[in-house]
C-alpha positions in Angstrom: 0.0 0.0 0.0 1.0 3.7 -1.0 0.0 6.8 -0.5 -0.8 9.4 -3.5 0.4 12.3 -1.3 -0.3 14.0 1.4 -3.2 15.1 0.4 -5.0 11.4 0.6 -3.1 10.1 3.5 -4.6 13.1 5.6 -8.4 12.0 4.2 -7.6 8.8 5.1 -6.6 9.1 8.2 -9.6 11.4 8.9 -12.0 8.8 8.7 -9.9 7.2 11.7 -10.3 10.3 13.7 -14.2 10.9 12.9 -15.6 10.9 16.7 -13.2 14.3 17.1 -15.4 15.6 14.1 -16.9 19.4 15.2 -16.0 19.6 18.7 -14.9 22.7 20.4 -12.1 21.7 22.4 -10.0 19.4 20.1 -7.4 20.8 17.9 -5.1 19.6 15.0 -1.3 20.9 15.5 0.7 19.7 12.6 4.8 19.7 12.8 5.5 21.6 9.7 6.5 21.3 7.0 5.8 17.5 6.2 3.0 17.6 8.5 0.9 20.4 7.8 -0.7 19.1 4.1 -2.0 15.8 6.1 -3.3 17.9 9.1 -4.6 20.7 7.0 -7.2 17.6 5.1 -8.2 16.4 8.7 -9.1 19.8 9.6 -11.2 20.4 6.7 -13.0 17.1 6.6 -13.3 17.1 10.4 -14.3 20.8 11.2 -11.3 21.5 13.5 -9.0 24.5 13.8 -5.1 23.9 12.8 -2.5 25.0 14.1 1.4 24.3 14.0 3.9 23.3 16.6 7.4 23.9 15.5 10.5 21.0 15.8 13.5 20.7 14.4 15.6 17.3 14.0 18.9 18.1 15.3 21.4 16.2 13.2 24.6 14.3 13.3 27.2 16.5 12.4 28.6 14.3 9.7 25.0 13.1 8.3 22.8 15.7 8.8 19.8 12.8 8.3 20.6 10.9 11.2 18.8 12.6 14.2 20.8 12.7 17.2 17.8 14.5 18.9 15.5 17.0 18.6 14.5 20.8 19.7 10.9 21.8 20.0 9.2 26.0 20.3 9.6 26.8 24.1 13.2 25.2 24.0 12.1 21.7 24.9 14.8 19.4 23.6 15.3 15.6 23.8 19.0 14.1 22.8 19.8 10.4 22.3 22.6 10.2 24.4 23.5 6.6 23.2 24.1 7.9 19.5 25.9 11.1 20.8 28.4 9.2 22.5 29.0 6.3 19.8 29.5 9.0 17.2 31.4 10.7 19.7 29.8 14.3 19.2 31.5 17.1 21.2 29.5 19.0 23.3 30.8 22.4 21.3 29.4 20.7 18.2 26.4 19.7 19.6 25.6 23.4 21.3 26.2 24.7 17.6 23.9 23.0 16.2 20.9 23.8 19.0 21.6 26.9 18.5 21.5 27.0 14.7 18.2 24.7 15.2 16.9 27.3 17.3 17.3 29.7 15.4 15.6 28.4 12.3 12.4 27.4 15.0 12.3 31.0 15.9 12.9 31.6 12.0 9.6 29.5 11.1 7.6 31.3 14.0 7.3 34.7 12.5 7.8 33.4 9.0 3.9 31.1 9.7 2.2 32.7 12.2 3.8 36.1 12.6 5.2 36.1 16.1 8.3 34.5 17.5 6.5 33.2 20.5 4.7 29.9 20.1 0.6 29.7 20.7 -0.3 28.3 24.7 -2.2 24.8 24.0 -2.8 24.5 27.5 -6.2 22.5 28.3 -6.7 21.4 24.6 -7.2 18.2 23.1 -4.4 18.2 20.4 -4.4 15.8 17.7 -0.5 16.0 17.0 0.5 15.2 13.0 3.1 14.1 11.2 3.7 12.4 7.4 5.0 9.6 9.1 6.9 8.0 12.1 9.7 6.7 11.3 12.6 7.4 14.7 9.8 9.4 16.0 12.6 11.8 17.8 10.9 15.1 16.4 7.2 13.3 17.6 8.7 12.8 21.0 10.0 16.1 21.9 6.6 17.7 20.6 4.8 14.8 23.1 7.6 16.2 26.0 6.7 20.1 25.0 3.2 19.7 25.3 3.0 18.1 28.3 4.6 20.6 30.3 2.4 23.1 28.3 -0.4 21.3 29.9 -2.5 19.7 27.0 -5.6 18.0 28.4 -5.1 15.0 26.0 -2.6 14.2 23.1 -3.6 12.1 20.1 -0.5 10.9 17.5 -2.1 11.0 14.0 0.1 9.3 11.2 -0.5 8.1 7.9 2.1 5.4 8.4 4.9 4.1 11.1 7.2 2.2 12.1 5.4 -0.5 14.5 7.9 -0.8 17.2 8.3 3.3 17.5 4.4 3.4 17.2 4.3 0.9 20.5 6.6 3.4 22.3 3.9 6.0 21.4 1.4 4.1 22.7 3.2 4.3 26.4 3.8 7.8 25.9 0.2 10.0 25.0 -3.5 8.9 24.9 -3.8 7.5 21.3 -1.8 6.1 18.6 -3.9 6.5 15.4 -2.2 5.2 12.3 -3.3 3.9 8.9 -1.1 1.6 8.8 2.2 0.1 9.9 3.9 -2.0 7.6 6.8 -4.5 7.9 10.2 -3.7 6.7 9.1 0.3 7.6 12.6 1.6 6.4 11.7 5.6 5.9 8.2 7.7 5.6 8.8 8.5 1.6 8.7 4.8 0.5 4.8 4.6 1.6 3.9 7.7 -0.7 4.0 7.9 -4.8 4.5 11.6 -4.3 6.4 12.8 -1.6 8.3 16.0 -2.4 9.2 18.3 -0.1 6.4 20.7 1.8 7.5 24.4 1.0 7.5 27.3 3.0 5.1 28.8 0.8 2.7 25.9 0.8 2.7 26.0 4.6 2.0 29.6 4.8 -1.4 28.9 2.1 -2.5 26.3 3.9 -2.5 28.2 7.0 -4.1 31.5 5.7 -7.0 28.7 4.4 -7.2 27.1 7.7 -10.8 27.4 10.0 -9.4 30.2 12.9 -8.6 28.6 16.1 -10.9 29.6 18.5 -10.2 31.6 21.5 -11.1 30.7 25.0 -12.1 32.8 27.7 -9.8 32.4 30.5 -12.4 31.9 33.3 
């Protein structure tokens, strides 16, 4: 099985999430940029706001690919210290690249949603999106950031992931909702006929064509 695009893994994976359809306290935060064409077709079929919540892989010097940990908005970061020391990664490298990561986070904040400071999600029901779950480092430190932002309940929605990472999920938030998890996972991109890189630009669109996220009173 493969996925068109985006586009249909997101309509398929919002007829898994149909019981969220229309209510007022459930949100869909995608992680850009992969994220945001399969969150933005689960917002539209299910009548939810969307949002964005901002995390950047932080990368082995030497193969940039290879995430040694990631760094979330707020500063929340998660490093596998098991691959940091067998690749033997200096600490001076590693504060380079957090800092270089954080700077692109802060980068994408004003560049998506015009502010540098990322939206409070406290007391929501998030429906947290990705293209795919491969690691899941970048899912993780989202899960760890919004748990100390307080979210009333966290839902992982992928198209497609690795099984063994998806059982970790499982331990880790409310729900694991996934099309499907197929043997001999190897990397998100082999489950889609079409999977080119999400642009700025195409994140920015989607956005602006996005229902408003309500605001709550705060009483």
């Amino acid at each position: 099985m493969k996925f068109k695009d985006r586009k249909e893994a997101g309509l398929q994976l919002a007829r898994l999430l149909a019981k969220y359809r229309g209510r007022p306290d459930v949100l869909v935060l995608a992680l850009p940029r992969g994220g945001v064409p399969v969150a933005f077709e689960i917002a539209q079929e299910l009548n939810l706001p969307l949002d964005i919540f901002l995390v950047r892989k932080i990368g082995l010097p030497e193969q940039p690919e290879l995430a040694i940990g990631a760094i979330a908005s707020g500063g929340t970061t998660f490093l596998n210290r098991s691959l940091i020391e067998r690749f033997n990664v200096s600490s001076e490298a590693l504060r380079e690249i957090i800092e270089r990561e954080t700077i692109e986070i802060n980068r994408r904040e004003r560049l998506y949603r015009r502010s540098s400071q990322p939206a409070s999600f406290a007391d929501e029901i998030v429906i947290l999106v990705d293209d795919g779950l491969a690691t899941g480092a970048s899912m993780l430190v989202a899960v760890r950031a919004l748990h100390k932002l307080g979210c009333r309940r966290i839902v992982v929605a992928i198209p497609v992931g690795a099984a063994d990472t998806c059982s970790v999920f499982r331990t880790l938030v409310d729900d694991v909702v996934c099309v499907f998890t197929p043997e001999n996972f190897d990397a998100v991109g082999k489950w889609y006929e079409n999977f080119t890189q999400t642009s700025d630009e195409e994140v920015i669109r989607l956005l602006s064509f996005s229902q408003p996220r309500a605001r709550r009173p705060a009483f």
